[in-house]
C-alpha positions in Angstrom: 152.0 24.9 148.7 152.8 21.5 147.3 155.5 19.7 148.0 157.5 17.8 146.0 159.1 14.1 145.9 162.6 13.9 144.3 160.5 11.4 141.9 157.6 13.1 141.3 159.3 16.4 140.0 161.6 14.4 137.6 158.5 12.2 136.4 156.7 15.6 135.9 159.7 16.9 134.4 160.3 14.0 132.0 156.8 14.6 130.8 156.6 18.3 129.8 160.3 17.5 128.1 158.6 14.9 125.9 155.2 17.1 125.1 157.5 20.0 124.1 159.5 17.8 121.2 158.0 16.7 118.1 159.5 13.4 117.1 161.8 13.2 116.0 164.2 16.2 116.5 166.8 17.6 114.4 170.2 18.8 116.1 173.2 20.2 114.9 176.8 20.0 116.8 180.1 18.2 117.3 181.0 15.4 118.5 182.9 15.2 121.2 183.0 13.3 125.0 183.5 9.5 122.8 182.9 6.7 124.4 181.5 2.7 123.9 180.4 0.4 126.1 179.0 -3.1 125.5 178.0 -1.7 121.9 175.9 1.3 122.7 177.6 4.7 121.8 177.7 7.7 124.0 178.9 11.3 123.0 177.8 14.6 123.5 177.1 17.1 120.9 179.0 20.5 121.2 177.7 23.9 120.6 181.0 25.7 118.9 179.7 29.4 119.5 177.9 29.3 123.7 180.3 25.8 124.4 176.7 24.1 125.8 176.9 20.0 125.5 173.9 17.8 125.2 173.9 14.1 125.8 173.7 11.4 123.5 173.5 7.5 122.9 173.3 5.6 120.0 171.5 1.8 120.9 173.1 -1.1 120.3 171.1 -2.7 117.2 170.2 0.4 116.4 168.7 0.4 112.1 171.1 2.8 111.3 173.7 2.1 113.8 177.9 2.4 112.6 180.9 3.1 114.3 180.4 6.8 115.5 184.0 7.5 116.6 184.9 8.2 113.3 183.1 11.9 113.4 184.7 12.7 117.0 185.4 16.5 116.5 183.0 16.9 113.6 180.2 18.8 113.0 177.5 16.6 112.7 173.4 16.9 112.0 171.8 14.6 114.1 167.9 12.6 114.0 167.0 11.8 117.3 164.4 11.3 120.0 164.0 13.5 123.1 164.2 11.1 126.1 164.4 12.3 130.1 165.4 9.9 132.2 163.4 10.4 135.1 165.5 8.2 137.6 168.6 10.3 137.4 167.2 13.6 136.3 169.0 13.3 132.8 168.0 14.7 129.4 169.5 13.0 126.7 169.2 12.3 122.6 168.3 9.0 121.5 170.0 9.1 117.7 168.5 7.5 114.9 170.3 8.9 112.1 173.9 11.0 112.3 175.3 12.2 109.5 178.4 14.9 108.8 177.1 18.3 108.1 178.8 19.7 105.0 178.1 20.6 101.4 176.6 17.1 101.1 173.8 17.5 104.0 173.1 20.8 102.4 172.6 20.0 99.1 170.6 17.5 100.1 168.6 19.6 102.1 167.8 22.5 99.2 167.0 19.3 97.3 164.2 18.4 99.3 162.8 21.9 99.4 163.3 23.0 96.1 160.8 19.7 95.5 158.5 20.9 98.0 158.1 25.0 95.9 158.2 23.0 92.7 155.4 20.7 93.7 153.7 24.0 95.4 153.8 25.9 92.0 155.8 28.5 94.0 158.6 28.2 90.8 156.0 28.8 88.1 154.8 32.3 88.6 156.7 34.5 85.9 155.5 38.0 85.1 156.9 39.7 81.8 159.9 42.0 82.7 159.6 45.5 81.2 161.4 46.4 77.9 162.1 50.0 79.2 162.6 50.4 82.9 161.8 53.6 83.8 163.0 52.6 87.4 165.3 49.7 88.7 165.4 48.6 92.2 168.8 46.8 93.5 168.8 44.5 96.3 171.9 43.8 97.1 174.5 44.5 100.4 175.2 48.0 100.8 179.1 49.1 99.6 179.1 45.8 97.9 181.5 44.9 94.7 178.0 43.6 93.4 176.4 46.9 93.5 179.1 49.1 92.2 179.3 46.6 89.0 175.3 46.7 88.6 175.7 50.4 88.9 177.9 51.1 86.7 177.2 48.5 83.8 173.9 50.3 84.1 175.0 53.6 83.7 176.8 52.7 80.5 174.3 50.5 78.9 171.1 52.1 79.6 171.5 55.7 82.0 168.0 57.0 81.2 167.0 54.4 84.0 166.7 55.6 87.4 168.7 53.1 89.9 167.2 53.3 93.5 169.3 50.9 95.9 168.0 49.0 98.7 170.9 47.9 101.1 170.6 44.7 103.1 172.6 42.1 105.0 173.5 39.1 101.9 174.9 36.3 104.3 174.4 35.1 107.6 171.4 34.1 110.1 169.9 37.6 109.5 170.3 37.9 105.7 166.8 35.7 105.0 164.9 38.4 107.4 166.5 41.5 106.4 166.0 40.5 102.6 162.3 40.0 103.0 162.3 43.0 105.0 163.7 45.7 101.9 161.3 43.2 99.4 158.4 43.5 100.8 159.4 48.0 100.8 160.2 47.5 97.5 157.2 46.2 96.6 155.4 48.8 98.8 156.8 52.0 97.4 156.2 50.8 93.9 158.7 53.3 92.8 160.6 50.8 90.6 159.5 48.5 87.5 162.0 46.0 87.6 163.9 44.5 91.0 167.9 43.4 90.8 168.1 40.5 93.5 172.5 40.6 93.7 175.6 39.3 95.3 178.7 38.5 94.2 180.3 34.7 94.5 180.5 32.9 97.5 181.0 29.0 99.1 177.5 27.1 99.5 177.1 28.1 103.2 177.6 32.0 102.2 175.2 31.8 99.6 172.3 29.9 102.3 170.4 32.8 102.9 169.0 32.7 98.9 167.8 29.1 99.9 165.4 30.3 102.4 162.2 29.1 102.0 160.3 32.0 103.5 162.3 34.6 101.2 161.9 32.2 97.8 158.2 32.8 98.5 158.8 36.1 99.0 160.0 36.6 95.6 157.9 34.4 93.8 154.9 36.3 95.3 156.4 40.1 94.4 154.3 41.7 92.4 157.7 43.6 90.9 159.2 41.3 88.3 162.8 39.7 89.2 165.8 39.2 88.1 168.3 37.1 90.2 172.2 37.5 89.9 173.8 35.3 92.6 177.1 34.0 93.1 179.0 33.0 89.9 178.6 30.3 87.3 178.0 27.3 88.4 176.0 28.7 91.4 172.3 28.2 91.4 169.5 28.7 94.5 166.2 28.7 95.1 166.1 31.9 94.9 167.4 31.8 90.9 164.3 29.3 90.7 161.6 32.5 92.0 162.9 34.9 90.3 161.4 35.7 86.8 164.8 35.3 84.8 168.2 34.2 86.6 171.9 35.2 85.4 175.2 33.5 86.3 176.5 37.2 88.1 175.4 40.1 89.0 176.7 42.5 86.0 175.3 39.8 83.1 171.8 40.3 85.7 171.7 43.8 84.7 172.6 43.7 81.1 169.7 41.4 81.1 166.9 44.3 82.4 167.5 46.8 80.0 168.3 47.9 76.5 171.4 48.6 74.9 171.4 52.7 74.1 174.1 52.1 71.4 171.9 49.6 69.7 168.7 51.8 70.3 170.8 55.2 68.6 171.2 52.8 65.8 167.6 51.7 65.3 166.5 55.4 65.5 169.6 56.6 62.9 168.2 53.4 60.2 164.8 54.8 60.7 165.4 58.2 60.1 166.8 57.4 57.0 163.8 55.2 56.0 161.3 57.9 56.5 163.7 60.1 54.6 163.7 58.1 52.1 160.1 57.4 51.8 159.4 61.3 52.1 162.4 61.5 48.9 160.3 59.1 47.2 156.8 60.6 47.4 158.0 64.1 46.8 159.4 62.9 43.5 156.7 60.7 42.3 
């Protein structure tokens, strides 16, 4: 059995820290533990639901250094570099970029994604949606305000369409998964001919989980055709940008997937009496 040095163990230590770390590291937190000293900033970023800390410093000189004490008790997104300091067994955050998390950082952050599908081709798959939709499928959360005003706009525009509902979680860590999830058995039962991708309005951060990058590429590669209606006008999300047609809400989402039956009646009624006619005017002549 080998035994260790004080030393060697933190040298050891401060070596698997750094291999397990790509460079650099993004962190989310608050700030909180302020403190300056000879112009190099330390603070320690908070996690607000398990209370654990992690250390940071900013350098003095630092490319992107400013005054950091301004953010004390703010949720924060953080660029930094994993460091260990072997000598007193510390692991710390070198920062390199801080910046306050918010509707800003997040727009920013869909920004950069939505370039990254767009320059994929992910966006440019669009399949024809069906003119008579024998079957829709409705994606939405289960007891929903969304899903009883799909249903029932539905119902009164087009009720020779059967409506098959596929509940899932809409907001949260677990939405992405769970919405992926009831796709990809959508897709699977091939039951439906057309898929109704809902929720009703919401802040930026409640409407996240249609910005997932694994679930945009999950409806961009369904081999149902789409129709996204997310939020409310003005909202838009990657996942509007998948879908084969987007809609400012849900109810103006289902209107779009099928026929009027009032306007259909009427086509049928102007056509019987043009055959009539014609028949009138070749039993005459």
């Amino acid at each position: 059995m080998k035994i260790y040095s004080v030393s060697e163990l933190n040298t050891e230590a401060r070596e698997a820290i750094l291999l397990a770390f790509q460079y650099p590291i993004t962190v989310k937190g608050e700030v909180s533990d302020y403190r300056s000293s000879r112009g190099h900033q330390y603070f320690k970023l908070r996690d607000n639901s398990t209370s654990n800390t992690v250390s940071c410093v900013m350098w003095k000189g630092s490319l992107n250094s400013h005054d950091l004490s301004e953010y004390l008790h703010k949720e924060v997104v953080v660029s930094a570099k994993v460091d260990f300091y072997a000598g007193f067994a510390q692991f710390q955050l070198n920062i390199i970029e801080l910046s306050e998390f918010g509707d800003g950082f997040i727009k920013k952050e869909i920004e950069k994604l939505k370039k990254k599908l767009s320059h994929e081709g992910v966006f440019d798959r669009k399949r024809e949606l069906p003119r008579y939709p024998d079957a829709i499928g409705i994606l939405t959360a289960r007891d929903s305000h969304a899903l009883k005003d799909v249903c029932s706009k539905l119902k009164e525009k087009y009720p020779l369409s059967k409506l098959f509902i596929y509940p899932s979680i809409v907001q949260g860590e677990l939405a992405p998964r769970n919405l992926i999830k009831q796709l990809k058995r959508i897709n699977k039962d091939a039951i439906v001919d057309v898929i109704l991708i809902v929720r009703g309005g919401g802040s930026l951060q409640d409407l996240m989980a249609f910005n997932d990058e694994d679930l945009v590429r999950e409806i961009s590669a369904s081999s149902i055709p789409t129709i996204t209606g997310i939020g409310h006008k003005p909202d838009v999300t990657l996942a509007d940008y998948a879908s084969d047609s987007s809609k400012e809400t849900p109810t103006a989402a289902a209107i779009q997937s099928v026929p009027d039956l009032q306007t259909l009646k009427q086509d049928i009624h102007y056509i019987e009496i043009a055959i009539i006619k014609v028949g009138n005017n070749l039993i005459t002549s």
